[in-house]
Structures are given as C-alpha cells and as structure tokens.
N, C-alpha and C positions, 0 to 999 in steps of 0.2 A: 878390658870390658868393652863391648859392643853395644853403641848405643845410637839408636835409632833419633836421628834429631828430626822433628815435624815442623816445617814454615806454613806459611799461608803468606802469600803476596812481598816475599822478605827476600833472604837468604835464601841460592849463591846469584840469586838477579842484581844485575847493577844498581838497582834503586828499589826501595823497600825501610821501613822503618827498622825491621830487625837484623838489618845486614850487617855492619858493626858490632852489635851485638852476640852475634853468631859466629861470628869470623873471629874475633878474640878468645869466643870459649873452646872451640875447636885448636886452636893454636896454641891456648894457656893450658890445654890439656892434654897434652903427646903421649900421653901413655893410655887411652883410652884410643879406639879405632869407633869413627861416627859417619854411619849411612846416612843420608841427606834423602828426606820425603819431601817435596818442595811442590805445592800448589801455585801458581799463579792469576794474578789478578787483571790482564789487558796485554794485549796485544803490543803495544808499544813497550811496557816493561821486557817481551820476550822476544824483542828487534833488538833492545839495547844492550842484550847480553849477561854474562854472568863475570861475577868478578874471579879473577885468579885464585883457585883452589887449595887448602894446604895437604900435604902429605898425610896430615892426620882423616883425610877423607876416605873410606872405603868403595864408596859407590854412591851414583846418585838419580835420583830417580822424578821427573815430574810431571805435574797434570794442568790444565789448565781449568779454572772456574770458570772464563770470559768465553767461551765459545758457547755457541748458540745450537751446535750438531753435537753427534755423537758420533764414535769412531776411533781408529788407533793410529798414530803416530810415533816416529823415532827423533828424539831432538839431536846435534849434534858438539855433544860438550866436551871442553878441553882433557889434554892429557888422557883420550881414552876412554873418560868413565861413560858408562852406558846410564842413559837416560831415557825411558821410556813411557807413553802414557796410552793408558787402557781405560777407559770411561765406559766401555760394556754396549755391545751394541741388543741388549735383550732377545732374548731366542721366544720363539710362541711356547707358551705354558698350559699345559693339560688344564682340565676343568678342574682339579683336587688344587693344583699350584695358584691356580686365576682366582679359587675361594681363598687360599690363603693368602695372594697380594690385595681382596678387597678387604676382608679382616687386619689385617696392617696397616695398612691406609687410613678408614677408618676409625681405626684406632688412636691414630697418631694427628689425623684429623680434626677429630670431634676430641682429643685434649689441649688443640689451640683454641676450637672454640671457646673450650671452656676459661681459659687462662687470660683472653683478646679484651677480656671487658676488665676482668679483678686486678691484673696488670701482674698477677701474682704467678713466678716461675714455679714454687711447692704444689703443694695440694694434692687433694686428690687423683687429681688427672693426670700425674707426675707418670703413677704405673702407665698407666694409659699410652703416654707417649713413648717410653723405655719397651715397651711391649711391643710395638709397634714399628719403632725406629728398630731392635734386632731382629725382631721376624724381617724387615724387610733387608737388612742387610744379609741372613743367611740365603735367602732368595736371591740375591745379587751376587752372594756367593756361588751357588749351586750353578744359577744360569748365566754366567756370564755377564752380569750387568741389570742395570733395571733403568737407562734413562729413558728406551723407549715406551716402556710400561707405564712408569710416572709422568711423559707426556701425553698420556693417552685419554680419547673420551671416559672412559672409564673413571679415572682420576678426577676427570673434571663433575661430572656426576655426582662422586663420594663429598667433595666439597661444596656443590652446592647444598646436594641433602644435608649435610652440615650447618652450614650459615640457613637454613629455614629451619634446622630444627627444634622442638621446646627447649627455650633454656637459651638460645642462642641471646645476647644483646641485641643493643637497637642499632650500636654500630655495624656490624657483621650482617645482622640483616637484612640490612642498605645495599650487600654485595650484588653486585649484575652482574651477567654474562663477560662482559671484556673483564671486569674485576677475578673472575673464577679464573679466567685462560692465563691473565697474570698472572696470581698466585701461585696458579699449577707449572709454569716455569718459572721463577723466583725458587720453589719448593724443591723442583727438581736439578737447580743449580745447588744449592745446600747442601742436599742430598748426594751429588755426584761424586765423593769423597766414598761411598758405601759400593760404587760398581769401577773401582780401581782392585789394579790385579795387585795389589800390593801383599795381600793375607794369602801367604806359601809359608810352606816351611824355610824355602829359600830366603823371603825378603821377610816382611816383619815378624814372624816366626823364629828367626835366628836372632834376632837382637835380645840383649840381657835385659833392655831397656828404653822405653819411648817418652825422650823428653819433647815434648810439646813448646814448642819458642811464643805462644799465644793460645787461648780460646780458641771456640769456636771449632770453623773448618778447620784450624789444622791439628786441634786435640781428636777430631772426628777419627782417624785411622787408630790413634793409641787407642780411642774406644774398642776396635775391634781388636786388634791384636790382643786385649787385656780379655776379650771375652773370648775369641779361638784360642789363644795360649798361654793365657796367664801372665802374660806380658807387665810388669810393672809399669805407673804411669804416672810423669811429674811432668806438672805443668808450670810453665812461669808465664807472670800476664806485668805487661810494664804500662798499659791503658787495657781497658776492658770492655772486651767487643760489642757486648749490651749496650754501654753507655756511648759506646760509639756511631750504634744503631740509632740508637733512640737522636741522638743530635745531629743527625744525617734523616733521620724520617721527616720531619718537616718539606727540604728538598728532595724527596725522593718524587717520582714521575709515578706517585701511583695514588690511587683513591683514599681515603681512610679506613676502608674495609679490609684493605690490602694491606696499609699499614700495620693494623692491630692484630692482624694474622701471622706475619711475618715475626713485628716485636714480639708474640708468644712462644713462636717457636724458637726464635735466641734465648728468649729467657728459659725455656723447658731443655734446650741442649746447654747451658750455661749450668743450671743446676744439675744433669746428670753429671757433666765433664768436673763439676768440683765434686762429688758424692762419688766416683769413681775412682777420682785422682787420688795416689798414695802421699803425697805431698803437693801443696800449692804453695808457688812463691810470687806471693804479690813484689813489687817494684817499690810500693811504699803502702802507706797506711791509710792514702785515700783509695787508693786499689782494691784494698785490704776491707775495707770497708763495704764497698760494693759487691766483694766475692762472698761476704759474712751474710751479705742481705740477698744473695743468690741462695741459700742454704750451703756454704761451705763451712765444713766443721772446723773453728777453730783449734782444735789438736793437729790438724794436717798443714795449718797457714803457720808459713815461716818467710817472714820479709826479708829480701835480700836486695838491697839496693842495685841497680844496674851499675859496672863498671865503667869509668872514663879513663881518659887516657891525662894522668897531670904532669907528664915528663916536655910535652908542649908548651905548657903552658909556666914552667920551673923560674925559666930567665924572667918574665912580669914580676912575679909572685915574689921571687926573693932580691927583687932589683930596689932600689928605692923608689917614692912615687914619683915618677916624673909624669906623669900625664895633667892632659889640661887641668888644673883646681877646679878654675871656672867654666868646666865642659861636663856633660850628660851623654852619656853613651847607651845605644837601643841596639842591640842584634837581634835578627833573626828572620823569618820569613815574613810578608807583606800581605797581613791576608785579614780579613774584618775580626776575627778571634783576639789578634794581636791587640786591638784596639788600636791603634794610633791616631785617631781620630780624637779621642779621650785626650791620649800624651800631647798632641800638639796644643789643644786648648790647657793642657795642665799646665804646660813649658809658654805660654801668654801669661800666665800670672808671676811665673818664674822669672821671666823678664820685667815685670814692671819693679819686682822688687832687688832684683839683680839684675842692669841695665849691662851685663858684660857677661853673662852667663849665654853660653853655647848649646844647639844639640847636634849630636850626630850619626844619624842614623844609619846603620848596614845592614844590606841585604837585597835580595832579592823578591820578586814579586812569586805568587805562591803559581803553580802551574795552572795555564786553561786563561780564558779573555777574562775571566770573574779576577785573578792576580791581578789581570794589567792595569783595571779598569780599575782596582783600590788603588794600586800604585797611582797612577795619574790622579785619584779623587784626592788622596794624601799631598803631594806634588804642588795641586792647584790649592789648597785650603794652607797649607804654611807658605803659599808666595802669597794668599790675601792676608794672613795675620802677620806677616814677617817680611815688610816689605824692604827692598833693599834700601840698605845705610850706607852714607856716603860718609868722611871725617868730614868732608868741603867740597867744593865747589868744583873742583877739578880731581875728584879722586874717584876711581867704580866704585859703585855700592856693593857691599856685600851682603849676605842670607845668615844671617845666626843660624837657619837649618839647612844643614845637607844630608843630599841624600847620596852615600856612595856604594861602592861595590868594594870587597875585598878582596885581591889581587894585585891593586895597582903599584905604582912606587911608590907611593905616603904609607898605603898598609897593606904590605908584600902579604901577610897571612893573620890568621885568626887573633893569635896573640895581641899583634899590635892596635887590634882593634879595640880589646879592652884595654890597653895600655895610653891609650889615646883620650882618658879623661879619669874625672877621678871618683866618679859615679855613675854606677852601671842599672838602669831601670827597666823593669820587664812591666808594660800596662795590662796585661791576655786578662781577657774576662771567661776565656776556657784554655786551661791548660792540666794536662796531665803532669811526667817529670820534669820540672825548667831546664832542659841543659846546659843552654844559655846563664841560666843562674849558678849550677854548678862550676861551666866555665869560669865565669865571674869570680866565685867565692877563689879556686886554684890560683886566678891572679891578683888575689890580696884585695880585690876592689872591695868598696863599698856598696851597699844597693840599695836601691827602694823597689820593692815588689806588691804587687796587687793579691790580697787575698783568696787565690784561688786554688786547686786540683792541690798538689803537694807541695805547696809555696812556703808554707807554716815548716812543713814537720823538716823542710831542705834546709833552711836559713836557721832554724833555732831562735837565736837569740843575737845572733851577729848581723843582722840585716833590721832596715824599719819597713812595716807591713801593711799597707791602709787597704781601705776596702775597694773592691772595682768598682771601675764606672762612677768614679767622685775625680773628678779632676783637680778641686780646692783640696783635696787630702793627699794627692799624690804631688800638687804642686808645693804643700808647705813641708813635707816629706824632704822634698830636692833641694828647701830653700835651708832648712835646717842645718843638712849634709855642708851642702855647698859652703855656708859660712861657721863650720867649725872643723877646720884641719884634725885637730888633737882628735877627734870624735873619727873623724875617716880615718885613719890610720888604724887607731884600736880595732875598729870594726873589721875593716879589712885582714888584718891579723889573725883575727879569730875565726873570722870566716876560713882562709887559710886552712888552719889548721883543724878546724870540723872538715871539711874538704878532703882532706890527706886520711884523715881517721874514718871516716864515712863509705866515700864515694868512688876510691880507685879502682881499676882491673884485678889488681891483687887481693882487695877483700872480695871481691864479687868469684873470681875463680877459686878462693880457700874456702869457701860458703858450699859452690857448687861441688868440689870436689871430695868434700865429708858429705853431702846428701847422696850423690851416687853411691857410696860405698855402704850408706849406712842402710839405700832403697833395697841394694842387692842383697846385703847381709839382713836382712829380712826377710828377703823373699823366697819361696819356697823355690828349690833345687829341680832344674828341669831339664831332664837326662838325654842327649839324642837316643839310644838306646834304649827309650824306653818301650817306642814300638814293635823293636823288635824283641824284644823279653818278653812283652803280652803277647805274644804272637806263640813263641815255642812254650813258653810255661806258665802261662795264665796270668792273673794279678799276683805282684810280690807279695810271698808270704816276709810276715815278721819271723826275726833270727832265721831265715834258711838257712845263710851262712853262718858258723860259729864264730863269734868274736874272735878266739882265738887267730882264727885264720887272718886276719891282720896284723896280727906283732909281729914287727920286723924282730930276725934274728930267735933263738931257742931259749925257753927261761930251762935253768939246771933241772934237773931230777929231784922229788922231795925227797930224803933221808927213810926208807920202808928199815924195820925191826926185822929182827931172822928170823926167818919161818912166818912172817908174815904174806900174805898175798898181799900183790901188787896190781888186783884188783879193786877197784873203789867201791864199798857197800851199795851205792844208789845202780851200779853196773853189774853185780854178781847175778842177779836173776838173769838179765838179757845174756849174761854170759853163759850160765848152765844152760837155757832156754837155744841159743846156737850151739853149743855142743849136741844137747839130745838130738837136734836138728840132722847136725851131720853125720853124727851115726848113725840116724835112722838113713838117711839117703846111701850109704856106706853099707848097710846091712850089719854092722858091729853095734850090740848094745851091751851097757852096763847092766841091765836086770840080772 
C-alpha cells in the first residue's frame, strides 16, 4: 500500500513534535511504501536538518509556511530523495477567472465573518467557507498558484467590505487598515498548502491513501487529493490545532479583529477536515472531545493512544525501588505551563512536614529568552524559600532543590532520572498527553499529577490527581505518598502494567495497521487505466465482459440427449436470425 503521510512543522525535521511519532510508524510498518508531504514551520527548524530516513520511505517532498515571498526552490535531502517546493508564483487571470477569484474570496471571507463573533466552527456559513476554499484551490490549481492573488489589493478590499458589512460584530468592526493587510497575509500563509504542485497524477494522485500526522495545514493537501481523486483521508490529531490557536492568540502580535478572524477560519477548516476525514484518531479523549465539539462524527473517532517506547525504560520498572523514599522527582521542559512556580510553593509545605524530603528537578529551559527568564525566575524563588542547610558549623550548606540536566554522570540518561526518587509529580496547568507521566507510569513510579488535558483518563486509578493551581492539594498529595511505602509500591505496580497494556509502540502500530487495510477495503477501486478506457470506449458499460471470461481453467460439457440440439432455447432465435443472415449475403436461401 502506498501511502501518502502529511506533517506540518514535524517529521523528517530534526525537531517537531510529530517526529517520533512518525519515524516509528514508518519503520513499525515495512510492508507499506510512504511518500512524506512535509510542511515546515521557521527557518531554523530547516538549518537543523532532517533526521535519518528509513527504507520504508518512497519520496519526499516539502514547503515551507515561514517565508514571507513566493517562488520555487530545490531542498537538498539525504540518500537521494527529491524534495521540492512549489508555493505558485500566480499568472495574470482573464476577467471571467478575477470574477471567480473575487466570488471565492468572498465567500470564504464573509463565512469568518460570520463565525468571528458566535465562536461557532458549524452553521450556516460552513457551505460558504467549503465553497469558497475549493473554488480557490481549482484556481490555484489551473494557474499555478494563487499567493500572489491573495496578497493582492484586491483581497484586501473583499475584507474590508467584509468586517463593515451588516451583520458583521462589534469586534471585527474595530478592523483598520494595518489590521486588513495582517489578516490578508496570515490568510494567505494558511492558504499556501492550496498553490503546492503536490495534486499530479504523479504525487498525490498515486497514493492509495493520505494520512494526515495533525489538523490543520497539514490535513490541507489530503483535502484536495480526496476532492481531485478520491483520495482516502485519516487523520490523527495527538493536541488539537484549534485549541492550540486559541492559547497562543492572547500572545499573538496582532489586534483583536485579527485575532477572531484568524480563530474562525481554524475552526471552519477544523470542521471541514473532520466532515471529510474517513476516520479521525484522537490521541485520547480530551482530543476526542474537542474534535466532537468541532462537528466530528463520532462513528469516524476511533482513539488510539500514541505509542512510546518501554524497552528503556524495562531495567526501572522491573528493578526493585531503589530510588530516593524521601525524594520528589519533576521532568520535563521549563516553561510557565509547567507551573513550577506552584510546585516549588507546594514542596514549602512538603518540607515543613517532612523535614528530610527532597526535590528534583530535570530539564531544560523551554526555547527563546521567555525559557531563560522562567528558568532563572524558578532558580531565584527556591534559593529564597530553600535556603542552604548546613548539619553545623563547619560543613556546606545544601539546597533540598536542584535543578539538573540529564546527561551527567549521576543521571547518564532518562531512566535514571525517574529512578532517582520514589515519586514522580507533573504540576502543568496546560497539558495535552503527559509523556512524562507515561514515562513515569513504565518505571513503576508513583505520581501525583494536576488535573488537566489527559491526566485523568492516562493514570486511571494508579496515580493521585488534585486539581491545578492548589499548591495545599498537591503538597498533601506528596506528603501522603511519601510516608506510606506499602501504598507506593502498589501503585507504581499498577501503574506499570496499564502502561504496558495502554500505551506501547506495539498497540499503537496493531491499531494503525487494521485502519489502513480496513480505509482501503472500503474504498472505492481507482484503476490507472481508467483514462484510458474512457478515452477508446466511452464510460464502462455494466457486464461488457461475461463473467464467464474470468474462470480460470474449462468447467466440462453438460451431458445433451440424442438428437437434441446443442443450442440453448434463450440462443435458437439469434441463431436462425445469423443463419438467414448469411444466406442471404451467400445468395443461397432456404425458401
């Protein structure tokens, strides 16, 4: 099978959330051949490279979102494979073609207005948008592209008439002039997924199937392929783009007119891409959740947990506890979401009532000076609450908290990091899958986790769960833990083994490799030959061929009486009917 895999800012770049992800399903699936669509998201991601390719790769192909022009370039990727990107440098359009790009437009325009204020991806305006969004894509089809069309005065025009129109909110508009020229490139970054040479019979044309690694930009191109060819179209989402939007628009560098423009058009391509899609596989059931409240049908949502790796993490897990008792163990990245701010005031009460209780924290700070500057804000607030402890007079004080890195010689790699205490705490007041927590659960730990994203439905029942942003709940949580052995140990156990039964590589590729077989064997039968058969003998008639003419080998002769003909009744007329025929052409008749 042939199958078209779609990233957006992921996979085969060295850094990307979906990159793991992607690289284990490609290699846990060798009997499938997968073309790689790969969008990118900055500049720096496509300095850093791509990681090492498997065999199982056919070809690879990518574009970038981050650039600011339009134009064609050649990347150059290992082992060969050709990677090329076409963003469509728009050709001038006849007056018939410029009526159909402003009817697309707004179209697709005037159903964000309409969606900017109700917050509602459905409705009405649903058609509006789908109308809109493929008129302009056969246009981008035909002419090579449309980014310089959707940067154009033109475009900006159709949106302002837009945000004055009746009907419009009182956010929308507020729009001015800088706000329109925004929108209209933000709009036409979105869009730039629609003026890729990607739609040939060569490239997505030929795949049996286009899975989608995320929403969004990168389910954009299975859109089309499923509308030029019938393209099947599974999408998996392990966060969800909407929701990602929306928690990123507070900091975005743009107005509020711009924001609630932008939110409507994620949410109006969110619900076509589930209303398209032949299956949806959420990550878990908070995913699951948000794709039901996009309008996904739930007969298409089928949760399939993302795969980890727990052969790392085996030696922990089945070792006895040796890690600190009296230690608390934090992974993960350094960044205001994590909370640690919360945790360190949690691990102050933690200490007053266990005077020999540790914490310690790994990781790194999250990229850009907004990482450094929580690193150091976290740094300075546990050396004011935790200040150093001397035994006496003559000995160095120590820090109940530290902050390390995992690499060192105390904790060569990940494992030993949860093995280094005997409760593992995740504080995040936004989190999607914990993986950190799944790690955790592989090696036997214990946990206390904060109430959030898919925290609940990961732990069960093997973890304790308090709500976020309570420091006093998550501190009597660790104080519980900490002084009952027999209680750690069960838990970790069980955690354990939901872990093993859950969350491995192996259930996640036995998942994905029954929904490809079950998308294809569904799907209707799409012949190369088929063009060329409409070509010499019009559209296939039913039974041209007789059944017959497929049984391999000769069934016997049926048994005819003497003196019977060996004509069949339903055949004796067309038979007389050729005889008179060739008599008559013969000049010999029977009269």
């Amino acid at each position: 099978m042939r199958i078209g895999l779609l990233t957006d800012g992921g996979y085969p770049y060295a850094t990307g959330e979906s990159r793991l992800w992607c690289d284990r399903l490609v290699r846990g699936l060798p009997q499938h051949e997968f073309d790689l669509y790969a969008l990118s998201r900055s500049a720096r991601q496509e300095q850093q490279g791509w990681v090492r390719l498997p065999d199982g790769i056919g070809r690879v192909r990518t574009a970038p979102l981050w650039t600011s022009g339009t134009g064609t370039r050649r990347t150059g990727p290992p082992r060969g494979l050709t990677g090329r990107l076409a963003t469509g440098l728009g050709r001038a359009y006849g007056r018939r073609d410029r009526r159909r790009f402003t009817a697309h437009v707004t179209a697709l325009v005037g159903s964000l207005r309409a969606g900017a204020e109700t917050g509602e991806p459905g409705g009405p305006a649903a058609d509006a948008f789908t109308e809109g969004l493929y008129g302009l894509a056969e246009l981008a089809r035909e002419h090579g592209g449309l980014s310089t069309a959707l940067r154009s005065e033109a475009t900006v025009r159709i949106v302002e008439s837009a945000c004055r129109a009746p009907g419009a909110g009182r956010t929308v508009q507020s729009a001015t002039v800088p706000d329109y020229l925004a929108f209209v490139v933000e709009l036409e970054r979105a869009l730039r997924p629609l003026s890729l040479d990607w739609y040939g019979e060569e490239s997505l044309g030929a795949v049996d199937l286009c899975h989608a690694a995320s929403g969004g930009a990168a389910a954009l191109p299975g859109l089309l392929a499923k509308r030029f060819f019938g393209v099947p179209l599974l999408v998996t989402e392990h966060q969800v783009p909407l929701r990602a939007h929306y928690l990123a628009a507070p900091d975005a560098p743009f107005r509020a007119p711009v924001r609630a423009l932008l939110a409507a058009f994620h949410g109006r391509l969110a619900c076509e891409v589930y209303r398209q899609a032949s299956v949806i596989t959420p990550g878990n059931t908070h995913v699951r959740r948000w794709q039901e409240r996009c309008g996904a049908d739930r007969a298409a949502l089928r949760t399939v947990y993302p795969g980890m790796e727990a052969e790392r993490f085996r030696g922990v897990g089945e070792a006895d506890d040796r890690g600190g008792p009296r230690t608390l163990v934090w992974i993960g990245r350094m960044e205001p979401a994590k909370d640690l701010i919360g945790l360190l005031h949690a691990f102050a009460e933690v200490r007053r009532a266990e005077p020999d209780a540790r914490l310690r924290i790994f990781g790194a700070p999250a990229q850009g000076d907004e990482g450094d500057a929580y690193q150091a804000h976290c740094t300075a607030l546990a050396a004011q609450l935790f200040p150093d402890e001397a035994t006496d007079a003559h000995a160095v004080g120590d820090n109940p908290v530290t902050f390390e890195e995992i690499g060192g010689p105390e904790v060569p790699d990940l494992a030993e990091a949860y093995a280094a205490g005997g409760v593992v705490v995740l504080s995040s007041v936004v989190e999607g899958f914990p993986v950190s927590l799944v790690e955790a659960m592989f090696c036997g730990r214990a946990t206390v986790s904060t109430d959030v994203g898919a925290v609940v439905e990961v732990v069960g029942g093997t973890g304790l769960v308090v709500p976020p942003r309570n420091p006093r709940a998550l501190a009597d949580a660790c104080i519980a833990l900490l002084r009952d052995r027999e209680r750690r140990a069960r838990l970790g156990a069980a955690a354990r083994a939901r872990a093993l039964e859950l969350f491995t590589v192996e259930q996640n590729l036995a998942a994905f490799r029954g929904i490809y077989l079950d998308l294809v064997a569904h799907a209707p039968a799409r012949w190369a030959a088929e063009a060329e058969q409409a070509r010499l003998t019009g559209p296939p008639r039913p039974f041209a061929t007789p059944p017959e003419a497929h049984v391999l080998g000769q069934l016997p002769p049926a048994p005819v009486a003497p003196g019977a003909s060996r004509v069949p009744s339903w055949a004796a007329g067309a038979e007389a009917e050729g005889v008179c025929a060739g008599a008559a052409r013969t000049g010999n008749s029977h009269a």
